[in-house]
N, C-alpha and C positions, 0 to 999 in steps of 0.2 A: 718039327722044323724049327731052328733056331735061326734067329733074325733073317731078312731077306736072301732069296736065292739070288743070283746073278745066272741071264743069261746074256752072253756076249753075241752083239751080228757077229754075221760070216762078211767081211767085207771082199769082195772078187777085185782083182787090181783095175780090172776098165770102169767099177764104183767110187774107186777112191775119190778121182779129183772132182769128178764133179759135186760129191758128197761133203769133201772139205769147202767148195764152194758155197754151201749152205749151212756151215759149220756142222755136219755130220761126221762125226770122226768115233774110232774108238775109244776115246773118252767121254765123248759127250753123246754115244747112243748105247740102249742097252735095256733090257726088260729083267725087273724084277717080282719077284712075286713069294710073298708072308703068308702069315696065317691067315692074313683077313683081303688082301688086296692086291690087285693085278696092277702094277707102274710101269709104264714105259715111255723113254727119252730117245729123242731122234732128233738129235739137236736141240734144234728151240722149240720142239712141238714136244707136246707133253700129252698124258693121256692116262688114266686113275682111276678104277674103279670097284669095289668090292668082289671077293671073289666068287660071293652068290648073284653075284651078275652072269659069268660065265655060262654061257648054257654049252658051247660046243667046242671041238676044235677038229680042223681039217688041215692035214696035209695037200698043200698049192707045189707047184708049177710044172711049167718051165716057165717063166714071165717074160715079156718083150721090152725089151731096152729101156723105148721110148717112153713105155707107160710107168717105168720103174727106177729109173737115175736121175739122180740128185736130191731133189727134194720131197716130203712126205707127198705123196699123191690122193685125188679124191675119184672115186668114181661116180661119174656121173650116172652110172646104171643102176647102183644103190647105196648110195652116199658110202661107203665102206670106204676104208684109209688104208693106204700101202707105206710099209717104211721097208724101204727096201736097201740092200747093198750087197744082192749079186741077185741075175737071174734064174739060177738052178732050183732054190727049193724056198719054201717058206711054211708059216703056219699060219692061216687063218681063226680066227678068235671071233665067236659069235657073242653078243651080250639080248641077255632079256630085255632092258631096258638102253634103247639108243647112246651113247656118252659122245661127250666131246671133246677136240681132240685138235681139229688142223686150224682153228682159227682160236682167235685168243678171246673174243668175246661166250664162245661157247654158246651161239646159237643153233651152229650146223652140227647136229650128232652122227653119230657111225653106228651103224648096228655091227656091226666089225667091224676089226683091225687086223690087217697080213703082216707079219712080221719074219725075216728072214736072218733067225738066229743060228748060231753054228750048231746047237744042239734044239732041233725041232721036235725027236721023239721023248728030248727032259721035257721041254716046257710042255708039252702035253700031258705027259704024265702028272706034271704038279701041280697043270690045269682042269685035270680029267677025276683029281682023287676026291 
């Protein structure tokens, strides 16, 4: 692989505005992943980890609205983080070790992150090799 891959969200049009309301836009969201490490931008939430962190990846949804428009989301069932911008599909991303992600001190970790890029079956693949 030479230097970082790009994968761009799928934005669905009833994500946009609220998405630009949190400065989520396609320029400022977007997962990359190197030889060594898994990056992702969703706005102002940032999220970084090695890619022997990786342990899994699973194809998610359908997602409901409310739990997934505008800003990155937390689950309170297992801290896991949603960056989402449209309901139909996403990928979820398991880590060995917890990382942080939705707040800036980095106390609250994710043992996932769902990410709802236009190509889920690349990012798996580049996360799976």
């Amino acid at each position: 692989m030479r230097g970082p891959r790009l994968f761009p969200f799928r934005f669905a049009a009833t994500y946009r505005l609220p998405a630009l309301l949190f400065g989520v836009t396609s320029t400022t969201a977007g997962v990359w992943v190197d030889e060594s490490a898994l990056r992702i931008r969703f706005g102002p939430w940032r999220l970084q980890t090695p890619l022997s962190n990786v342990v899994a990846t699973m194809k998610t949804g359908p997602f409901a609205l409310i739990k997934t428009m505008g800003p990155a989301h937390l689950s309170f069932a297992d801290r896991g983080l949603t960056c989402a911008t449209n309901s139909e599909r996403g990928l979820c991303i398991r880590f060995d070790r917890p990382v942080p992600g939705i707040e800036p001190l980095g106390l609250l970790r994710h043992p996932a992150v769902t990410v709802t890029v236009a190509d889920c079956d690349g990012l798996a693949e580049a996360l799976d090799r």
